[in-house]
ZAPADREN-279566 format. One record per residue (C-alpha): x, y negated, z. Coordinates in Angstrom, 3 decimals. Layout:
x: X, y: Y, z: Z
...
***
This chain:
x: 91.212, y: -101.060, z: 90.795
x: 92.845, y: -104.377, z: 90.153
x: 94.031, y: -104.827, z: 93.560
x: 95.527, y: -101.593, z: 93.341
x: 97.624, y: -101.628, z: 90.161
x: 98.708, y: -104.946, z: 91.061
x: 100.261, y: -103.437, z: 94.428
x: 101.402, y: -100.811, z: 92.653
x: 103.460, y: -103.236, z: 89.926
x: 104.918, y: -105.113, z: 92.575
x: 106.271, y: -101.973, z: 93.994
x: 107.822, y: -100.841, z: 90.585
x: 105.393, y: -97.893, z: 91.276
x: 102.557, y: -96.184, z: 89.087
x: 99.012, y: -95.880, z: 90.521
x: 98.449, y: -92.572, z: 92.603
x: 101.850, y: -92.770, z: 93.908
x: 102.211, y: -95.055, z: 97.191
x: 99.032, y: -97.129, z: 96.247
x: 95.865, y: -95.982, z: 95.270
x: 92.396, y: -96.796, z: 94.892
x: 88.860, y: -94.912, z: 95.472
x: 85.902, y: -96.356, z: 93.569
x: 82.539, y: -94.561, z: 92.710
x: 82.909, y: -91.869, z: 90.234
x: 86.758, y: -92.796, z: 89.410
x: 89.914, y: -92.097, z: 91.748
x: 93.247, y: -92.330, z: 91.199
x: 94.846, y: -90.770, z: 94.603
x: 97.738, y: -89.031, z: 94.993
x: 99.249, y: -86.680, z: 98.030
x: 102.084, y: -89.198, z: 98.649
x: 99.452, y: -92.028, z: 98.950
x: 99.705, y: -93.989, z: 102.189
x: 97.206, y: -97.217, z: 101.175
x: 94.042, y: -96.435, z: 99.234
x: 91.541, y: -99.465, z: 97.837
x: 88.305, y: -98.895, z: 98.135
x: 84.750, y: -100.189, z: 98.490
x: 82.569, y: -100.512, z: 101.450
x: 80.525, y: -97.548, z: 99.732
x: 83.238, y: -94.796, z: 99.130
x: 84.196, y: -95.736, z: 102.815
x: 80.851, y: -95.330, z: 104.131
x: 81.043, y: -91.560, z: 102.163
x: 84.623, y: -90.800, z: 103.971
x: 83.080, y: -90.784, z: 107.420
x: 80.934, y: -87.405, z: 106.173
x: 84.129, y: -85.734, z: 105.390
x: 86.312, y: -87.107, z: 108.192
x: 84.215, y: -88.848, z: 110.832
x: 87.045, y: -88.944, z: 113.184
x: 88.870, y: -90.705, z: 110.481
x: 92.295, y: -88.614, z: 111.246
x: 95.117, y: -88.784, z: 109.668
x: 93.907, y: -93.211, z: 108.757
x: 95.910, y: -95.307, z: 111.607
x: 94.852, y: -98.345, z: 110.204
x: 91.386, y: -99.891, z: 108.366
x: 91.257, y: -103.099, z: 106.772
x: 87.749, y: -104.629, z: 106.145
x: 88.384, y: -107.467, z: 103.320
x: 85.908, y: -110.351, z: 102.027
x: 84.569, y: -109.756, z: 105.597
x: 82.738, y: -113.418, z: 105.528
x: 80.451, y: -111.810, z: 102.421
x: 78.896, y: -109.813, z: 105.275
x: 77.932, y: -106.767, z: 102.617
x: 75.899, y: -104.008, z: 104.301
x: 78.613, y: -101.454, z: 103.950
x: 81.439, y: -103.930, z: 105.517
x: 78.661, y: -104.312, z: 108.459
x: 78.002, y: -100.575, z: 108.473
x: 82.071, y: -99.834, z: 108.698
x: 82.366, y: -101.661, z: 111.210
x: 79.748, y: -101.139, z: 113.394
x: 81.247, y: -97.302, z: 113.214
x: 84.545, y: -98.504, z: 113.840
x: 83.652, y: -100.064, z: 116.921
x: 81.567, y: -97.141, z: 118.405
x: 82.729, y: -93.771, z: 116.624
x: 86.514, y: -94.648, z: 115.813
x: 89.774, y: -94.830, z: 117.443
x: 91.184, y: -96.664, z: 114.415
x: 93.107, y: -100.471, z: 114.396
x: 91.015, y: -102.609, z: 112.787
x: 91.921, y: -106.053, z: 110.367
x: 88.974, y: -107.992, z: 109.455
x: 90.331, y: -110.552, z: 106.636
x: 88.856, y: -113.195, z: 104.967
x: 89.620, y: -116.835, z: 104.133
x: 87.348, y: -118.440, z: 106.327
x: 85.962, y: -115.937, z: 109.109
x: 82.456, y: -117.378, z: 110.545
x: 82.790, y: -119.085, z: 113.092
x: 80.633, y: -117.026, z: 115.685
x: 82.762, y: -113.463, z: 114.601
x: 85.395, y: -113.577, z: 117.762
x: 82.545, y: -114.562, z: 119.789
x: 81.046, y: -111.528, z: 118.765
x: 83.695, y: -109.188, z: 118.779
x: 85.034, y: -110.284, z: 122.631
x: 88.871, y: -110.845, z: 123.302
x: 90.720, y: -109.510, z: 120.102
x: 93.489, y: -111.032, z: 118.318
x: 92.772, y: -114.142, z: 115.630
x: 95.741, y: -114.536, z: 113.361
x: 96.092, y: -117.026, z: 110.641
x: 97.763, y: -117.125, z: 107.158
x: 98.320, y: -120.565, z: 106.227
x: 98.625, y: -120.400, z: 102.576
x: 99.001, y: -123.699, z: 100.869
x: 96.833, y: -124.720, z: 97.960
x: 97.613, y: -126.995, z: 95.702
x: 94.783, y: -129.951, z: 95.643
x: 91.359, y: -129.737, z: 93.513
x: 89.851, y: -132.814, z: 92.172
x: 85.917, y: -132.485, z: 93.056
x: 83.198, y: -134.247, z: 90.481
x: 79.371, y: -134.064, z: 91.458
x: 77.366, y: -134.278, z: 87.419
x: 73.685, y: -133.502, z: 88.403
x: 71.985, y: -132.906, z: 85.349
x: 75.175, y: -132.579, z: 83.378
x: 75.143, y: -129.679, z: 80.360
x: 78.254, y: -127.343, z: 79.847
x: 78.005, y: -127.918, z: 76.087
x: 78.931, y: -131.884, z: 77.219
x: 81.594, y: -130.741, z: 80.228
x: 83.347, y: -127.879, z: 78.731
x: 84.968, y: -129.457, z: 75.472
x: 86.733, y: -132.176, z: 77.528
x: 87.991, y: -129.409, z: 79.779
x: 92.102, y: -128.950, z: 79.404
x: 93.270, y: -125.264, z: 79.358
x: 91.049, y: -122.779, z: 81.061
x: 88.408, y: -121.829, z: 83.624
x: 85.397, y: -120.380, z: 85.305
x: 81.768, y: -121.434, z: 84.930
x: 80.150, y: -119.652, z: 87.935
x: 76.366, y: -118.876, z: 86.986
x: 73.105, y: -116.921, z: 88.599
x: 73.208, y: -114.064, z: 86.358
x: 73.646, y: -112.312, z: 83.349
x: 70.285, y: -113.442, z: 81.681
x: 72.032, y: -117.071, z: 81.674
x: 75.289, y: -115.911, z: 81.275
x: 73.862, y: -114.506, z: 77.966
x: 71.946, y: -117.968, z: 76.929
x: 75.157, y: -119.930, z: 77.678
x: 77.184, y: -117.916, z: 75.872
x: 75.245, y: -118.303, z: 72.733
x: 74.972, y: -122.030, z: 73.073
x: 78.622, y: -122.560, z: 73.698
x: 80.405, y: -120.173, z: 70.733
x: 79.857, y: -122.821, z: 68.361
x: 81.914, y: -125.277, z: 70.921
x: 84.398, y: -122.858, z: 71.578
x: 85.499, y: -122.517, z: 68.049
x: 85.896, y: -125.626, z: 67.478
x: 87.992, y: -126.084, z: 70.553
x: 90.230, y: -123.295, z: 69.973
x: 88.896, y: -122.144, z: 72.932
x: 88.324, y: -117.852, z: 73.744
x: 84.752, y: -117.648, z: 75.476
x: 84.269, y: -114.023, z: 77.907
x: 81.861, y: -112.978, z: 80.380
x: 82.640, y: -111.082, z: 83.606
x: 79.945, y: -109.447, z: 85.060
x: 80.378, y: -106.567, z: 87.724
x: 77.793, y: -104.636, z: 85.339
x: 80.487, y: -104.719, z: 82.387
x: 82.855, y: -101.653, z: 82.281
x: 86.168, y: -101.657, z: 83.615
x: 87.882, y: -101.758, z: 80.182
x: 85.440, y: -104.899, z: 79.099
x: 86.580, y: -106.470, z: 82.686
x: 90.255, y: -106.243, z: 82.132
x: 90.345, y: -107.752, z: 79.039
x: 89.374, y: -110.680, z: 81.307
x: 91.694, y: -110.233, z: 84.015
x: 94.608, y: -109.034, z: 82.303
x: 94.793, y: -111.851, z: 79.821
x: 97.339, y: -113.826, z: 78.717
x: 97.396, y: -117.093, z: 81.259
x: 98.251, y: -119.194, z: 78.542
x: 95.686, y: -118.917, z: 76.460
x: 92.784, y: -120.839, z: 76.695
x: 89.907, y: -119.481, z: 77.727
x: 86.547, y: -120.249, z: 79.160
x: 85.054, y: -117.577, z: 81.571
x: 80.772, y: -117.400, z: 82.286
x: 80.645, y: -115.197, z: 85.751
x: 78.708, y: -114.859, z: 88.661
x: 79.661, y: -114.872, z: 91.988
x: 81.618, y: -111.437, z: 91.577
x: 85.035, y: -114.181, z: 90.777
x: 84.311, y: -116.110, z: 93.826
x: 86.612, y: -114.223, z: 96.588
x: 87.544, y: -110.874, z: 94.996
x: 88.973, y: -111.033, z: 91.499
x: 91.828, y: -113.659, z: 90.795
x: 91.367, y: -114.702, z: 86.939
x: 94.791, y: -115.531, z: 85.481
x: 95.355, y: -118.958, z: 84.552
x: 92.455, y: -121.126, z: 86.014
x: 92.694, y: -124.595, z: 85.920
x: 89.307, y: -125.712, z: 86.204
x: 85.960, y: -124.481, z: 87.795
x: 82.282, y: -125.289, z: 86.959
x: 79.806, y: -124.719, z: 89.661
x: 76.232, y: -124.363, z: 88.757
x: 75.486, y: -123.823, z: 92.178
x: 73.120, y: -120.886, z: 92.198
x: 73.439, y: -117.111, z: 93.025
x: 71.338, y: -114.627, z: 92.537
x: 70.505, y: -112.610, z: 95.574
x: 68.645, y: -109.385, z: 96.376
x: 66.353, y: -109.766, z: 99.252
x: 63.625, y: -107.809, z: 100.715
x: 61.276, y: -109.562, z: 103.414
x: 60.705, y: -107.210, z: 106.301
x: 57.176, y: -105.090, z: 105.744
x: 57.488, y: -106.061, z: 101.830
x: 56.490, y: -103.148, z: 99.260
x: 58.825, y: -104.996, z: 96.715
x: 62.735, y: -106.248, z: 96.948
x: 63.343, y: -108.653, z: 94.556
x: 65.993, y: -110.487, z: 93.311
x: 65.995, y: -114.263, z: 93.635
x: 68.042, y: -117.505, z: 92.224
x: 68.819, y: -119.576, z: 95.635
x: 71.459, y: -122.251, z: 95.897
x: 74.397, y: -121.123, z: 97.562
x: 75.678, y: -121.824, z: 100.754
x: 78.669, y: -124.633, z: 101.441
x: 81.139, y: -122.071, z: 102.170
x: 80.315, y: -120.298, z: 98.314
x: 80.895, y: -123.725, z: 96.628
x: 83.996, y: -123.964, z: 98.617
x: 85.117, y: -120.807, z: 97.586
x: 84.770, y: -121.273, z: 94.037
x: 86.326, y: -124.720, z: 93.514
x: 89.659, y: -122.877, z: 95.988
x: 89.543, y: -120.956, z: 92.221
x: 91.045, y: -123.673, z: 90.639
x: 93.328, y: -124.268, z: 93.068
x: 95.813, y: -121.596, z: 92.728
x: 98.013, y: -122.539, z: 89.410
x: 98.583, y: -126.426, z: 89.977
x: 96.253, y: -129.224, z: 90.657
x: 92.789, y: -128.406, z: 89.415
x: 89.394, y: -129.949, z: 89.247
x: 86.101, y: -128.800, z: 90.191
x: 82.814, y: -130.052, z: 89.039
x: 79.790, y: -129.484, z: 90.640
x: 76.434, y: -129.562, z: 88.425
x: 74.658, y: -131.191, z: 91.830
x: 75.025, y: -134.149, z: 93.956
x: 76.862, y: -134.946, z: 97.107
x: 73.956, y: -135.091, z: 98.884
x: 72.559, y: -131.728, z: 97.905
x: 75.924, y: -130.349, z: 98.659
x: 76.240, y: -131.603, z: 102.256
x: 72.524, y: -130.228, z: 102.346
x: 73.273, y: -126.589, z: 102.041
x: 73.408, y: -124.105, z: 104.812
x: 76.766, y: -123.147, z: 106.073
x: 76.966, y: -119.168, z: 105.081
x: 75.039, y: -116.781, z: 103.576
x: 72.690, y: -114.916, z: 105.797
x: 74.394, y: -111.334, z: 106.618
x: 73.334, y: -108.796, z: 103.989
x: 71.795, y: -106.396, z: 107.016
x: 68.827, y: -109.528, z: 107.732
x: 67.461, y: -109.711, z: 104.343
x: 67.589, y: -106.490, z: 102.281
x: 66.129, y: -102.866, z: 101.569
x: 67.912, y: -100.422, z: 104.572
x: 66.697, y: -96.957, z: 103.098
x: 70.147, y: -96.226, z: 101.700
x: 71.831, y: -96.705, z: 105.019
x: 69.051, y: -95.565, z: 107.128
x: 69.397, y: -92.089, z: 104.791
x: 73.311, y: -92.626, z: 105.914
x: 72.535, y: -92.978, z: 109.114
x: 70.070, y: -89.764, z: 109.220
x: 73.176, y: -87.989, z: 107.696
x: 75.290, y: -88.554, z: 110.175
x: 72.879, y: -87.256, z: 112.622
x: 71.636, y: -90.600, z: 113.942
x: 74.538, y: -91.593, z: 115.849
x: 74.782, y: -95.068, z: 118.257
x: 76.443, y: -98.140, z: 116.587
x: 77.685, y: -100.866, z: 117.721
x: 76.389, y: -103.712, z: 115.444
x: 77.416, y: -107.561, z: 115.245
x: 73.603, y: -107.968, z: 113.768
x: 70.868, y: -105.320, z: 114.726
x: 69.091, y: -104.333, z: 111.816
x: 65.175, y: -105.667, z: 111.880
x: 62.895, y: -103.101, z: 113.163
x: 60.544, y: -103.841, z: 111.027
x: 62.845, y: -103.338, z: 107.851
x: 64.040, y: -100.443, z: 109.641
x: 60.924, y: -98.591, z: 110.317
x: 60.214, y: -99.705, z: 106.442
x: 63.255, y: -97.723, z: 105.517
x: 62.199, y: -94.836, z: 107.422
x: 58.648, y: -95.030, z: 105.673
x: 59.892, y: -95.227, z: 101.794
x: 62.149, y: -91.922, z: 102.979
x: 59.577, y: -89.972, z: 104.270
x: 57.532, y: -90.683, z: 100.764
x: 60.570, y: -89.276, z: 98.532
x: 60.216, y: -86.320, z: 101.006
x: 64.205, y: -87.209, z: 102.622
x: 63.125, y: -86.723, z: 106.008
x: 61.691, y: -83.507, z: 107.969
x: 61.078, y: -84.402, z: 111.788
x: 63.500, y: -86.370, z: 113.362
x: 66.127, y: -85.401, z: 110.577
x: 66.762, y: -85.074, z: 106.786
x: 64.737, y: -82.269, z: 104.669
x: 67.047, y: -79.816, z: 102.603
x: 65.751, y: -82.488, z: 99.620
x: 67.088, y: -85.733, z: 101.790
x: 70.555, y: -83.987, z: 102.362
x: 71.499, y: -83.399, z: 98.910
x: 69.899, y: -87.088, z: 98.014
x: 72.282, y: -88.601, z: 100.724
x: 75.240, y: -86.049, z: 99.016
x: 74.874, y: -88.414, z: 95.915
x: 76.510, y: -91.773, z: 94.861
x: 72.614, y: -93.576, z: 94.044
x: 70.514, y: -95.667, z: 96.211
x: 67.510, y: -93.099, z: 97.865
x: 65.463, y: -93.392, z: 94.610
x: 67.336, y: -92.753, z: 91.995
x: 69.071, y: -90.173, z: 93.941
x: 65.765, y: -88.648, z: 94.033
x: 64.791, y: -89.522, z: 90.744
x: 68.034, y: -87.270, z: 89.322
x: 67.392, y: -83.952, z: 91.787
x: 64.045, y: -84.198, z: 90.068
x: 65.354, y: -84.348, z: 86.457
x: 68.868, y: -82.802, z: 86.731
x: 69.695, y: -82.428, z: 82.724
x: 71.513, y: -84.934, z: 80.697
x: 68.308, y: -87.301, z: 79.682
x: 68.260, y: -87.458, z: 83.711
x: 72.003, y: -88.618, z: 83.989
x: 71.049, y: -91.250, z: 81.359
x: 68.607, y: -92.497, z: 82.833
x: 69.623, y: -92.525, z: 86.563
x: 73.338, y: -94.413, z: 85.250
x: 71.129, y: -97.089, z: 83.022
x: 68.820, y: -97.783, z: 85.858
x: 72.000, y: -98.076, z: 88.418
x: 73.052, y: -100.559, z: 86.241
x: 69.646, y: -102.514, z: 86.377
x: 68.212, y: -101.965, z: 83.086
x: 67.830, y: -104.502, z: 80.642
x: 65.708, y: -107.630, z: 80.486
x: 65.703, y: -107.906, z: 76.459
x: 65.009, y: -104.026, z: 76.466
x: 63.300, y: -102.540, z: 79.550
x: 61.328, y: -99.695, z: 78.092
x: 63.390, y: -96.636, z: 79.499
x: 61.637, y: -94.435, z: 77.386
x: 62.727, y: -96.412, z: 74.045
x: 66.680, y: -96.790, z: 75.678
x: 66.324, y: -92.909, z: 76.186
x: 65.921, y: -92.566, z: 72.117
x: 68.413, y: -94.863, z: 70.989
x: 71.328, y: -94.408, z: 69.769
x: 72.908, y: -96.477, z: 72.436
x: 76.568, y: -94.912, z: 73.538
x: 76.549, y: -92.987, z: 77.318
x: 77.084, y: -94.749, z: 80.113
x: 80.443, y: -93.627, z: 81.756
x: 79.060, y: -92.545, z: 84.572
x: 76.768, y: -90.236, z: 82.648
x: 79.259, y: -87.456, z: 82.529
x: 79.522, y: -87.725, z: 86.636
x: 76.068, y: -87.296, z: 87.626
x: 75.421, y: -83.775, z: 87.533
x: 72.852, y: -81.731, z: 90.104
x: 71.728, y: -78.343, z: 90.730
x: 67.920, y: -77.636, z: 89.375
x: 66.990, y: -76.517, z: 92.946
x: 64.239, y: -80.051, z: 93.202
x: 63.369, y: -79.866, z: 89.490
x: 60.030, y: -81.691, z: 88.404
x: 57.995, y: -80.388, z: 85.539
x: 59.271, y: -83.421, z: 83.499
x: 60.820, y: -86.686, z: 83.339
x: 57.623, y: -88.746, z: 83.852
x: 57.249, y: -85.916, z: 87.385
x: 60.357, y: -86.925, z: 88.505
x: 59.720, y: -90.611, z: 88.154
x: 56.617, y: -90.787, z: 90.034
x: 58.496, y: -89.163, z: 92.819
x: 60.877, y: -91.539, z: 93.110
x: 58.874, y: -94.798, z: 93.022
x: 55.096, y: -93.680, z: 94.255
x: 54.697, y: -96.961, z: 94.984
x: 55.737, y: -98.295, z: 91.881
x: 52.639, y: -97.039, z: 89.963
x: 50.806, y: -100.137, z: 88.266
x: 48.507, y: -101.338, z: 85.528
x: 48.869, y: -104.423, z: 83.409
x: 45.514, y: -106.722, z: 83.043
x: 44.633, y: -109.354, z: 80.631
x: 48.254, y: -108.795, z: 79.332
x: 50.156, y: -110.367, z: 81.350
x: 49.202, y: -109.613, z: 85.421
x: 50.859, y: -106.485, z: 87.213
x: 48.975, y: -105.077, z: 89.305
x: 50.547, y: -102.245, z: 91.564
x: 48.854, y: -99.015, z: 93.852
x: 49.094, y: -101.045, z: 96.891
x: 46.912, y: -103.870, z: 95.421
x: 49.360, y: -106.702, z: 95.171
x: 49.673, y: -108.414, z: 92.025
x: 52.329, y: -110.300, z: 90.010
x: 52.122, y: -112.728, z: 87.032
x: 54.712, y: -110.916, z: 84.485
x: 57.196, y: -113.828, z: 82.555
x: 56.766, y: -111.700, z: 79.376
x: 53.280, y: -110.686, z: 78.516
x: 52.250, y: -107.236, z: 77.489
x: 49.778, y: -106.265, z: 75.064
x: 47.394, y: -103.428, z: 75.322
x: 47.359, y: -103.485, z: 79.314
x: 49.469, y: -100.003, z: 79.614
x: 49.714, y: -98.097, z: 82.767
x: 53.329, y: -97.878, z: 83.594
x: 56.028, y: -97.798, z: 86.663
x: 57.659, y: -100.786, z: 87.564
x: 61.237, y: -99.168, z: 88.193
x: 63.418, y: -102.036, z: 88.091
x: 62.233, y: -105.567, z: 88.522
x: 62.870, y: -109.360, z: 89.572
x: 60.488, y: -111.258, z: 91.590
x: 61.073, y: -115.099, z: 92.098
x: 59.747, y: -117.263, z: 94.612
x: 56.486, y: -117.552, z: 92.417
x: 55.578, y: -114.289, z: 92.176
x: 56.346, y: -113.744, z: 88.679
x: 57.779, y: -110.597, z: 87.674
x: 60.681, y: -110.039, z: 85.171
x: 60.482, y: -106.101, z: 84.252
x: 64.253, y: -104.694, z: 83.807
x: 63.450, y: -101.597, z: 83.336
x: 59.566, y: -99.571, z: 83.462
x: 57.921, y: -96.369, z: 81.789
x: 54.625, y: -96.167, z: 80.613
x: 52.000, y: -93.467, z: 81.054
x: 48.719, y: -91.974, z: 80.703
x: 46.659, y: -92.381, z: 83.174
x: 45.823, y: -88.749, z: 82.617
x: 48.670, y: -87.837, z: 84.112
x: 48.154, y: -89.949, z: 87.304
x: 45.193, y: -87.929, z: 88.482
x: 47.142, y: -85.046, z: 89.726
x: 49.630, y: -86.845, z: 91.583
***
């Protein structure tokens, strides 16, 4: 969206007219639109309507060093299903990708930077860094959860520096992120993100970054019953990336909250999103598209593969060697396999609610769906967008749940240990009282074991017998 109105300014244009963009649930297209933004996903959803791609002479995959599963997806279509040109862009390609791709054309942009100071402060604080700070900048964190516990501890500091304290977040809505990116440079300002401001969002006016060094990152071992998200230092080329942030304006300065050392430590990229995650939404894709060859730079893991194929055939997506009437009109919708199956089974509003709140991740402070579900809290904008036919209705909302995450079915013991229907157990960061039955919809798992609920419903155990 930002990208796109800021194409569209430069041309003197509105949005919809040459320039356009395509997001999920929100387009603003026009019929004399020649260059469209959009993301990986909405691309990936094109090919359905126009596998052939005609009438599209040229595709540009950005950010291609993040190695998303849709950019890997695109391409690997591209190269096997596509007579498109193709322009893979990013500021630092890895360095394997033209071995990879054979004898194509590598073409750089040298665009000058101006120089960024770098500090290492292990075991510095950002209530003792940021009031010395001149003018504004980022302060890249894991996640929202500390985003939130820094912000509180800094709005005292902020006030008395004069200084405007905002979060960007890719959870916040597009109105709460453009008061971020469309501010006034020249104010000063000090920004808590996550990686989302690394590569693709340029913040106006940064002068100065602060790296804590940590991401959070969603990864599901191969043969696991559980993805989960994880805080793991980031890789040399992410640390680059961010200080380049404060680069842009003038000379800036970078501090790092971690040695030298630990720096030169770090592994040189990220592994490729295809090697490490859940592949039931693009296995359901690929099912869709009637299972066609493609041409991959990284095969996808059998084993996370044939997992893929296994959660699918328990939400009832796949019939034989295909998709079920039920898995077509789950892979028609613009949610990951479960909640897609989750809203089919409970089409009404209090569905829509729920499907766009868990989309979003839940909430660690608040996680009881049922309690969110009777508050007063405002809709969700994609509420009004997520709207089904009652053909795969459940009986209720706890129905549709259970067939949607099966495997998500636990008890809580002694108050604070999870255990799930499969056997395994977690140690639970908050404890619980009474021991409820309940399903685990949304969660984090760290490296321990220990489970943060986002977001989980409880029920009788009554109503588990039947199931």
């Amino acid at each position: 969206r930002y990208s796109a109105r800021w194409v569209s300014e430069l041309l003197g244009q509105g949005l919809g007219e040459t320039v356009g963009y395509q997001v999920r649930l929100d387009s603003r297209v026009g019929p004399q639109t020649r260059l469209i933004y959009m993301t990986q996903g909405v691309f990936a959803r094109r090919l359905l309507d126009n596998p052939g791609l005609k009438g599209v002479d040229l595709v540009i995959l950005d950010e291609f060093h993040e190695r998303s599963l849709d950019n890997d997806l695109a391409l690997a279509w591209l190269r096997s299903q596509s007579q498109c040109k193709v322009l893979i862009m990013s500021a630092t390609l890895p360095a394997d990708l033209s071995q990879k791709l054979g004898d194509v054309p590598l073409i750089r942009c040298e665009t000058p930077l101006f120089p960024v100071a770098i500090g290492y402060e292990a075991g510095a604080t950002l209530s003792q860094l940021l009031p010395q700070a001149q003018g504004s900048g980022l302060v890249f964190l894991p996640g929202m959860g500390e985003i939130r516990r820094q912000a509180e501890g800094l709005q005292a500091a902020a006030t008395r520096c004069q200084a405007r304290l905002q979060i960007l977040h890719g959870s916040l809505t597009p109105a709460e992120q453009d008061q971020v990116l469309g501010a006034d440079p020249a104010e000063k300002r000090w920004v808590l993100t996550t990686n989302v401001a690394e590569t693709s969002l340029t913040v106006p006016g940064v002068h100065w970054v602060v790296d804590s060094g940590w991401a959070r990152t969603l990864v599901q071992p191969p043969g696991a019953s559980l993805s989960r998200l994880e805080t793991q230092r980031i890789s040399q080329y992410a640390a680059t990336q961010r200080c380049g942030r404060a680069g842009r304006l003038g000379p800036g300065q970078c501090i790092r909250l971690y040695s030298q050392r630990d720096f030169s430590a770090r592994p040189a990229m990220e592994i490729p999103e295809i090697l490490r995650s859940d592949l039931s939404g693009l296995v359901l894709f690929w099912l869709q598209l009637d299972r066609p060859h493609l041409d991959w730079l990284d095969a996808p893991p059998e084993a996370a593969w044939q997992a893929a194929l296994k959660l699918l055939e328990q939400l009832g997506a796949c019939q034989g060697s295909g998709l079920s009437e039920l898995g077509e009109a789950m892979a028609r919708l613009p949610l990951e396999p479960r909640l897609a199956r989750f809203l089919l089974g409970c089409p009404g509003p209090q569905g829509a609610r729920a499907a766009a709140w868990l989309g979003r991740g839940g909430d660690s402070q608040r996680p009881d769906l049922d309690q969110y579900l009777h508050s007063k809290t405002p809709p969700l904008p994609e509420e009004r967008q997520l709207k089904v036919d009652d053909r795969f209705a459940a009986p209720d909302l706890d129905a549709a749940l259970l067939a949607a995450f099966p495997d998500r079915v636990g008890q809580v013991r002694r108050n604070q240990d999870l255990v799930l229907c499969d056997g395994s157990g977690y140690r639970l960061q908050q404890p619980m009282q009474g021991n409820p039955w309940l399903l685990a919809l949304q969660l984090e798992l760290d490296g321990e074991r220990r489970v943060r609920l986002m977001a989980y419903q409880t029920m009788e155990p009554e109503l588990l017998l039947d199931r």
